[in-house]
C-alpha positions as CSV (number, residue, x, y, z in Angstrom):
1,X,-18.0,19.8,20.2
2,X,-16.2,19.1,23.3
3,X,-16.6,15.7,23.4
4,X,-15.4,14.6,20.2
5,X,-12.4,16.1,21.0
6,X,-12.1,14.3,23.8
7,X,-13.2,11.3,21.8
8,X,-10.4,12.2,19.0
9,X,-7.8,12.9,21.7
10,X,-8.9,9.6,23.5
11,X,-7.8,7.8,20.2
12,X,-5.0,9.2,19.5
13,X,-3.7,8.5,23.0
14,X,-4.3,4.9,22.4
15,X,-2.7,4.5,19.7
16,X,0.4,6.2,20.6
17,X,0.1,3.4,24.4
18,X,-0.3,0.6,21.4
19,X,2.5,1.7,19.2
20,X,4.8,2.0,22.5
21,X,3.8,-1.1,23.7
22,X,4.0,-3.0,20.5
23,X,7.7,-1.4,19.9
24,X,8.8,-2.2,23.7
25,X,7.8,-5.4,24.3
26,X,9.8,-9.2,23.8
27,X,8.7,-12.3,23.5
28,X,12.0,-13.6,22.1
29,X,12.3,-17.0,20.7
30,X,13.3,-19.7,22.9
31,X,15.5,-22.2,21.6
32,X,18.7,-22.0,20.0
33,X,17.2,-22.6,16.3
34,X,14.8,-19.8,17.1
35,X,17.4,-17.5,17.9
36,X,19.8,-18.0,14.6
37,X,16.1,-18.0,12.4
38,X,15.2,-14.8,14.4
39,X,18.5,-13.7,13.6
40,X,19.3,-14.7,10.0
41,X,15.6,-13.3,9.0
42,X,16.4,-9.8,9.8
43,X,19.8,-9.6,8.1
44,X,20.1,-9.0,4.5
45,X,22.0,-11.4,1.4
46,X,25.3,-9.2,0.9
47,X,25.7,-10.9,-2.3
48,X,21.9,-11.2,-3.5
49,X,19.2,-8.4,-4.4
50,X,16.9,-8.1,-1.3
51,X,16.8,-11.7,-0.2
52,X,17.3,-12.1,4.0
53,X,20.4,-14.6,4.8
54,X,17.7,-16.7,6.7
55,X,16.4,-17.7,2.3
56,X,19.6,-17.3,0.2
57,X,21.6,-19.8,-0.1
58,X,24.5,-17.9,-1.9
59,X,28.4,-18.7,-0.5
60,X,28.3,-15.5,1.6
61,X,25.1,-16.3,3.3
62,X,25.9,-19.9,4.2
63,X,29.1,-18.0,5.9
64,X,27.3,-15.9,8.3
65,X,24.5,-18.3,9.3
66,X,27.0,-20.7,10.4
67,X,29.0,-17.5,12.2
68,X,25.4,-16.7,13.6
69,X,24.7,-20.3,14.7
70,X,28.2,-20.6,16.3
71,X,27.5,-17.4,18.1
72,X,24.7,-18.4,19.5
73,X,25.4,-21.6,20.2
74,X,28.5,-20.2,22.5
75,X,26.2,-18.6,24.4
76,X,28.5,-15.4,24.9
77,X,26.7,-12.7,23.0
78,X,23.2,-11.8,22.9
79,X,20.9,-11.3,19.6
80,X,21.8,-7.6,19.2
81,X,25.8,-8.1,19.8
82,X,25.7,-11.0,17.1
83,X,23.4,-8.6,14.9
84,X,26.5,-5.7,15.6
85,X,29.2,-8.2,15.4
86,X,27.7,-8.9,11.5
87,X,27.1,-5.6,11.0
88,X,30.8,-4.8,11.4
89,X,31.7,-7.0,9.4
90,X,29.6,-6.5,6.5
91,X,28.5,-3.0,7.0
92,X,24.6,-1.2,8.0
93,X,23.6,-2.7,4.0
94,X,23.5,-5.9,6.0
95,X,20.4,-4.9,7.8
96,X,16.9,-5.8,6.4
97,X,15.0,-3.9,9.3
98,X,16.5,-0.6,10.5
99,X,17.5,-0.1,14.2
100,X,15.2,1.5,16.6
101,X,17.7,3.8,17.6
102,X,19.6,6.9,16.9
103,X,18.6,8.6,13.4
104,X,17.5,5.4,12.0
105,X,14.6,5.4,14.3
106,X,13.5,8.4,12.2
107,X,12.3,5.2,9.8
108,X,10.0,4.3,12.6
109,X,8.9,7.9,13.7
110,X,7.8,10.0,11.0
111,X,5.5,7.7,8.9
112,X,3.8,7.7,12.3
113,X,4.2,11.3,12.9
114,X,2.7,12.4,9.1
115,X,-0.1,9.9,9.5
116,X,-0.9,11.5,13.2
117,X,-0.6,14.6,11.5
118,X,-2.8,14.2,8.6
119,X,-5.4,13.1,11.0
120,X,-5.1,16.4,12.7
121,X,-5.3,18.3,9.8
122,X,-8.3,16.5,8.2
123,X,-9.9,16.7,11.4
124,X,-9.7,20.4,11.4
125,X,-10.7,20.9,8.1
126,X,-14.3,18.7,8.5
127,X,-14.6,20.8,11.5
128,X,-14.6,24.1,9.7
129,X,-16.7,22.8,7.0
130,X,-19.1,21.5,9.6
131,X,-19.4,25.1,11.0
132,X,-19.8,27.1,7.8
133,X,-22.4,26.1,7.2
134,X,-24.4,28.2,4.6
135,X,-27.0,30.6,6.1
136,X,-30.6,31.9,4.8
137,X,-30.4,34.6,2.7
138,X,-30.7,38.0,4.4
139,X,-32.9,40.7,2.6
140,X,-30.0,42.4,1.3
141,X,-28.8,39.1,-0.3
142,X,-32.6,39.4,-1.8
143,X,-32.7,42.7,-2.9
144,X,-29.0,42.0,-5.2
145,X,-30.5,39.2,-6.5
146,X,-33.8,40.8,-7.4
147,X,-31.5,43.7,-9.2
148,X,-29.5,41.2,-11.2
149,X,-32.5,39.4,-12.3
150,X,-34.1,43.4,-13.6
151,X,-31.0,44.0,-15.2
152,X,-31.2,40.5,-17.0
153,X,-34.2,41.2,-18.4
154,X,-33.9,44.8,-19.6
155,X,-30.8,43.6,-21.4
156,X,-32.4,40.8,-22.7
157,X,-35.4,43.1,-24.1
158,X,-33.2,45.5,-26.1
């Protein structure tokens, strides 16, 4: 019993590494193109229903990917000022993906946090089925039985 809580443990320590990792690490684009695409894919149409800037070609979204491209092209700000800078001016609805910090990293955290915890909970619940198991009747359970079947019958009879 030990060890597959150990085991379980084990996995759910690796997964929370992985997710840390996966949510830390960089590998940011390298050239400038890269950077505006990188940009423009995670910033949302204010004029259109659900489309990123880096797709729509409405007025407003031709507006900020050539203020994206000329921010970038400067050189001055990095992709998280420009991503502020818009923001800003446009307002949080200009965000596709949520920030990573502060209370909208609750977006990240507690699908992760109810999914860990569902785990838990089913993992508990196997385990208590897997020791209840049912045991052999004892001669009292006999005896009730044997009673119940008598009294079936003499009611049956009358």
């Amino acid at each position: 019993m030990k060890t597959r809580r150990s085991i379980w443990l084990a996995m759910f320590l690796l997964v929370g590494v992985l997710l840390v990792f996966g949510a830390s690490r960089s590998g940011g684009p390298l050239t400038q193109q890269d950077r505006i695409d990188a940009i423009t894919l995670n910033l949302a149409c204010p004029t259109c229903s659900g489309e990123s800037i880096y797709v729509s070609r409405a007025p407003a979204s031709e507006s900020i990917r050539s203020e994206v491209a000329r921010q970038v092209a400067s050189g001055l700000r990095t992709d998280d000022e420009i991503v502020s800078y818009i923001e800003q001016r446009f307002g949080g609805q200009v965000l596709l993906v949520p920030r990573a910090s502060g209370v909208d990293s609750l977006v990240w955290a507690l699908p992760v946090a109810a999914l860990i915890f569902s785990a838990f909970l089913l993992f508990t619940a196997f385990s208590k089925w897997r020791t209840n198991k049912p045991t052999s009747p004892t001669l009292e359970d006999e005896q009730i039985v044997a009673q119940a079947l008598k009294n079936q019958a003499e009611s049956e009879s009358k």
